[in-house]
N, C-alpha and C positions, 0 to 999 in steps of 0.2 A: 784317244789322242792325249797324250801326257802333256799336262800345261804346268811343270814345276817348276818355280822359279819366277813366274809371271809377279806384274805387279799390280795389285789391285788396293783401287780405292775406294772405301765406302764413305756416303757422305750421309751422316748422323747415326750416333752412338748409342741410340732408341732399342726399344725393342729386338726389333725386325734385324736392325745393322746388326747388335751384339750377336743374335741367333746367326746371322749369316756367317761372320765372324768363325764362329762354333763350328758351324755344320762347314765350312771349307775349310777349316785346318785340321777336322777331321780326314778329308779325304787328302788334304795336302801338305804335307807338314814345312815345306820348303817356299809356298808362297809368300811374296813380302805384303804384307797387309798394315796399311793403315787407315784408321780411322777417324774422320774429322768431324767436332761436335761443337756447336756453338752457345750449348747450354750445357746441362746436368748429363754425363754419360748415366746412360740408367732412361733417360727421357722421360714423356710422356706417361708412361703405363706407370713409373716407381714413385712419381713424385705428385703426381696432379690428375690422375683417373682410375687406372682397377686398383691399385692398393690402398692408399688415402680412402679412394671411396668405399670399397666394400669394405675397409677397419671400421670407419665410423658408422657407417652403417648397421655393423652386424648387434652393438651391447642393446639398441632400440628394441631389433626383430627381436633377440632371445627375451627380452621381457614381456614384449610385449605378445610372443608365443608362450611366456608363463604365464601370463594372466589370462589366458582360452585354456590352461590347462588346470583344472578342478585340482585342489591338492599344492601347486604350485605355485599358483595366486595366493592360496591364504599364508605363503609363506615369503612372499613379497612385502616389505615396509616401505619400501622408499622411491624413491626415485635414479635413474641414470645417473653416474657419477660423471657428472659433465671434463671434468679435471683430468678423471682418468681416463676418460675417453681419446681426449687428446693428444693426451702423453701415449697412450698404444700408437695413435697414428704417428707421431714421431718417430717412435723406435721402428715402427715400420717402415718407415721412410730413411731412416739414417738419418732423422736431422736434415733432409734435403741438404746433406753432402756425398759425394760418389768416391767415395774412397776403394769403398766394396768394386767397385764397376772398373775405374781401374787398374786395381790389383788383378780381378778378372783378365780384363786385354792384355794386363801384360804376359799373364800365366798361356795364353794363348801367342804371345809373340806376335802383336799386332800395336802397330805404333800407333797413340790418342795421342791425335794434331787437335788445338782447343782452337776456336773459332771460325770467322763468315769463310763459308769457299765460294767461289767462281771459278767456274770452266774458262780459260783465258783463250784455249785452242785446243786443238784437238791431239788427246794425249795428256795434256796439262792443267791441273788444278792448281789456283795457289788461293793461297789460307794468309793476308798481309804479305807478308815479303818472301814471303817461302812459296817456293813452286813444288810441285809433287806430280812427279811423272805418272800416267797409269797405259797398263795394257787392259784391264775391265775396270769399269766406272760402275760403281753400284749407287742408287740411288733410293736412300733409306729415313729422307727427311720428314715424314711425319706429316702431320695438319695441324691447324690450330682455330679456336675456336673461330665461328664467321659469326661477325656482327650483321645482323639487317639493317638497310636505310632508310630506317624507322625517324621522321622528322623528331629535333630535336633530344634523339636519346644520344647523342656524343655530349649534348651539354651537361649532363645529370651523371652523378655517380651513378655506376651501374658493376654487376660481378656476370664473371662469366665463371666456367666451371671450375678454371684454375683460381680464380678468387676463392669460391662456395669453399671450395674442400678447406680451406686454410683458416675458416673465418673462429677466431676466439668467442666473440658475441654475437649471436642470435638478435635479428631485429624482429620488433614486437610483429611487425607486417612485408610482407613479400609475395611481388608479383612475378611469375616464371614465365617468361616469351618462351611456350616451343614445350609442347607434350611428345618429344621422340624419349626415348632411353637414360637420357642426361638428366632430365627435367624433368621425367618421373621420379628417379630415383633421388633426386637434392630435394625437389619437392616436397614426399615423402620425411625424409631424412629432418629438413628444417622445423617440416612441422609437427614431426613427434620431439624435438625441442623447441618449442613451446608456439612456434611464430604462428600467426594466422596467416596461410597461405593461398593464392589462387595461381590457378594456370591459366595459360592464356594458350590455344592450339587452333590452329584456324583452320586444319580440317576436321570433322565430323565426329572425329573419334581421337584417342589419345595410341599413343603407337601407329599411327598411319601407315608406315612400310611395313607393317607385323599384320596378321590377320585382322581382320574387325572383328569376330568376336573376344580376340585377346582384348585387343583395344579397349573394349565396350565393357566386358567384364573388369577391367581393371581400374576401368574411370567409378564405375560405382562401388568398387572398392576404399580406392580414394576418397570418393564426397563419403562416402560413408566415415570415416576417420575427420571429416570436418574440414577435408580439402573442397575449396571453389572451384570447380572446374567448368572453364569456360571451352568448349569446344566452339566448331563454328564461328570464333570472333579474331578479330586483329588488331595488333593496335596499331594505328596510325597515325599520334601523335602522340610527344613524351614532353612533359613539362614540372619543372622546378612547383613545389607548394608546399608551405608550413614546413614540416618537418620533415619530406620524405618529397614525392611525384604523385604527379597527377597523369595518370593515362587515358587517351581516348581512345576507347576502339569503333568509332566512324557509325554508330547505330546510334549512338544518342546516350549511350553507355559510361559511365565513366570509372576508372578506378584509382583508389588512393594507396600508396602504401610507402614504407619509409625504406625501400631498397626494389630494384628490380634487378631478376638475376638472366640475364640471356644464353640459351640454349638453344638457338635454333639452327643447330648444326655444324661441322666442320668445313674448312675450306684445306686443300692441299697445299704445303710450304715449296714453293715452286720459284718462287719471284727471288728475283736476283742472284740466281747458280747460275745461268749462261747456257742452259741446255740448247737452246735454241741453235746454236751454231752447231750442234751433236746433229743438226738434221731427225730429231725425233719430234713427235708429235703430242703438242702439250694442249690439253683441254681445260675449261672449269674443274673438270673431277682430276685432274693430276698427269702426270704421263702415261702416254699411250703405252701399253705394251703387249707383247705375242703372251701364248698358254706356256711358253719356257721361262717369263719374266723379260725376257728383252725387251729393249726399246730401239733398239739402233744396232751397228756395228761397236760391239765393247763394250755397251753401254746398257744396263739394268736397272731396273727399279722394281722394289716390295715395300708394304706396307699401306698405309695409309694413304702415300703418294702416287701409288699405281692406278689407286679409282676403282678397284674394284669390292672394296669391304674396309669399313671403319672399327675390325676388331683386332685388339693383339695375339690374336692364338693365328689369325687368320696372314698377317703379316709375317708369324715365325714359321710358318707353313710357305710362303711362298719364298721366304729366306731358305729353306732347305731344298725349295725347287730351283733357286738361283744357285744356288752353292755346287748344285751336283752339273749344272750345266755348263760353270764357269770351271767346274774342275774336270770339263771333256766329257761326262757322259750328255745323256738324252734323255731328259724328265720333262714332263707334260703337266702341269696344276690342273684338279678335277676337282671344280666348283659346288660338284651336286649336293654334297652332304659338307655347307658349312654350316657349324651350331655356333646359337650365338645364347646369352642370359642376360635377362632386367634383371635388374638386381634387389626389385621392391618387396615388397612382404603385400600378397605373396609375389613368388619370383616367377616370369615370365621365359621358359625357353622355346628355342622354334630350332629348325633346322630344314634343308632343300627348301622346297615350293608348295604350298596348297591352295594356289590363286591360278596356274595357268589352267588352259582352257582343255577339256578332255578330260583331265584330273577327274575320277570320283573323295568324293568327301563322308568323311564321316564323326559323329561326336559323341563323348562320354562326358557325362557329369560325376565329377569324382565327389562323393557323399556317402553317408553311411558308414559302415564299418571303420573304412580307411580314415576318414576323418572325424569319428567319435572319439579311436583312440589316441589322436593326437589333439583333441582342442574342442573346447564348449565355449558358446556358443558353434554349430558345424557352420566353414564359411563356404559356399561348394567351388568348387575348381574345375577346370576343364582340360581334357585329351580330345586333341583332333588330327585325322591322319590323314594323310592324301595318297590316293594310289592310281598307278596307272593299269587301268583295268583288260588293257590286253595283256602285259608282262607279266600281269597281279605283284608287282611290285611298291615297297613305297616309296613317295615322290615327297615327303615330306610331311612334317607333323608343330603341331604348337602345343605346350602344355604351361597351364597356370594351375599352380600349386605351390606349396613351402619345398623349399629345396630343390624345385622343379631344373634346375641348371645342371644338380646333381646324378638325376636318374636321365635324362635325357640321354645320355653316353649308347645304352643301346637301341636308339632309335637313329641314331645318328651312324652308328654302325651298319644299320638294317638299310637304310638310305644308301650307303656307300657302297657295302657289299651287294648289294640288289638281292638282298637274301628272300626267296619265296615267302608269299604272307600264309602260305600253311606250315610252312617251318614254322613261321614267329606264333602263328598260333597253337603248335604244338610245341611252343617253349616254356617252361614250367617257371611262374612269377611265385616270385616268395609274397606268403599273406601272412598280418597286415600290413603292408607297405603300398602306395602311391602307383609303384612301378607294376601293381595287380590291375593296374586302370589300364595301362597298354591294353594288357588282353581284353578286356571291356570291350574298349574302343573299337580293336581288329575283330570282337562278333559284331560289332553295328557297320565296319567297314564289308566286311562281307556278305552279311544281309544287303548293304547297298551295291555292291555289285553282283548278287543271282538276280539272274533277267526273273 
């Protein structure tokens, strides 16, 4: 069914909106498309989490993988040039201005409305005084950090993510509410500039939705670098002292430090758009929506706001499953094979499932060869697959290794494809490389599936 000419409106100029953007004026060249943004076109991901973070992040790992590499190390003098660390995340950012991003929308023919919308009725957005008619509502607004109500931490300066990434000076001590993905990786980050750091994660392991032995192996990575990692603890109360806070975590425990950074998760940007009279169905995780992206009659959401995954690849993904639906075809999102990367040293990827129940398991300790040639002292890393043992397909896998985010690509394909695990094991790995651990792995995953 030919829908050209329709009017659609997407609300936030993020990630997820601009791919939508994309991917429907690909299919449609006659849509009237506008897009309303009450921040930075560019969002989220360009200004205050994947680029900011993994620039600053990455001049630490490369040195601090030169000095494991015999030869490399003795040609290190110095230290991290904090200055120009900086100035890269700048340039990468544009300055946190979006010049870039609307030049983009225009080149695409799609109007950038700047500020708050509200659904006034149905059909109609207005953005202040302007109304804006639509035949599909897309809804691309994002999340932002959630604060917990943690007794007295609104009184106390405190940073959340969008703070960390921008911060000029390093405080001598910092404490991190929240061992997920955020809060390893700033963690990390702070404390190979210079801060003495501790975490604070109050379940049992750090990465909690990720495997437990990622978790577990990644926390003694950490304390080993001289990070405090308190698993297990909470804090419960937050107070002003000397020169920084005072935290109690409710055991008798106390900790001091001259900044706490909060990380304990995202909350969906929902409140005050007017969905509600759309007749769709809004939760804590965001709006409800079908496997095509709908939420209602007209009415879509991707991203962060839909509740189903907090990543940007996984939003621009579901933006091209909204785009082909709102342009008349029939696309279904297929969750199996999402890949996601920590971004710590080392880097943490996973993809599908290796916790539901049925699932066989299996695991490789990567050591030896693979990583003598890259680094002394060897630090060992791990491959684990999951399969389902009647299809013998895989159902998912975790690897902690360097660059682990990178080779992950054909695991994630093997996941999706449902390609046989005697294909993958008669697929020829290049050695010495990381990705010779797959095969490792799929003989010990096969040893555990012969009865």
């Amino acid at each position: 069914m030919s829908r050209t000419g329709r009017r659609v409106v997407v609300l936030g100029a993020g990630s997820a909106g601009e791919h939508f953007v994309g991917a429907l004026r690909r299919r449609d060249a006659d849509a009237r498309i506008t897009i309303v943004e009450r921040g930075l076109a560019g969002g989220e991901c360009s200004y205050y989490a994947c680029l900011p973070t993994k620039t600053l992040l990455r001049p630490a790992e490369v040195v601090a993988s030169a000095r494991r590499a015999p030869g490399a190390a003795e040609a290190l003098s110095g230290e991290v040039d904090v200055e120009r660390v900086l100035s890269w995340r700048d340039a990468v950012t544009d300055g946190r201005q979006d010049s870039y991003h609307v030049g983009w929308l225009e080149e695409q023919h799609a109007e950038l409305v700047r500020g708050e919308a509200t659904v006034t009725r149905r059909g109609v957005v207005a953005v202040g005084e302007r109304e804006l008619e639509y035949d599909e509502l897309v809804v691309a607004t994002g999340s932002s950090p959630a604060i917990p109500p943690i007794e007295g931490l609104a009184e106390v300066p405190y940073w959340t993510s969008r703070d960390a990434v921008w911060v000029e000076d390093v405080p001598a001590s910092l404490v991190v509410l929240g061992g997920g993905p955020v809060g390893v990786e700033l963690a990390q980050f702070l404390s190979r500039r210079g801060a003495s750091v501790t975490i604070v994660e109050p379940s049992d392991r750090l990465l909690s939705r990720i495997d437990g032995d990622a978790g577990t192996l990644l926390g003694e990575r950490l304390a080993g670098e001289g990070i405090d990692v308190r698993t297990g603890a909470r804090v419960v109360s937050v107070t002003a002292g000397g020169q920084g806070v005072s935290l109690d975590l409710g055991s008798g425990d106390t900790l001091a430090a001259e900044r706490v950074l909060v990380a304990t998760g995202r909350r969906p940007n929902i409140d005050g758009l007017g969905l509600e009279q759309l007749g769709v169905g809004i939760t804590a995780r965001g709006v409800t929506v079908d496997d095509r992206m709908r939420a209602g009659d007209g009415v879509w959401a991707i991203g962060d706001v839909s509740g189903v995954g907090l990543l940007t690849h996984l939003g621009k993904y579901q933006a091209r499953v909204a785009a082909a639906n709102v342009a008349g075809e029939d696309r279904v999102a297929d969750y199996r094979a999402i890949p996601a990367a920590v971004f710590t040293d080392p880097q943490v990827g996973t993809v599908g499932t290796t916790q539901d129940d049925g699932l066989v398991t299996a695991s490789f300790t990567i050591d030896g060869g693979r990583l003598s040639t890259y680094e002394r002292p060897r630090r060992p890393g791990l491959v684990k697959l999951a399969a389902d043992p009647a299809r013998r397909v895989l159902a998912g896998a975790v690897v902690v290794a360097p660059e682990a985010g990178e080779w992950l690509g054909q695991l994630t394909l093997a996941v999706r494809a449902e390609t046989p695990l005697d294909v993958l094991l008669d697929t020829i790995q290049p050695y010495p490389t990381f990705s010779e651990a797959i095969f490792e792995a799929l003989l010990e995953l096969e040893s555990a599936l012969t009865p």
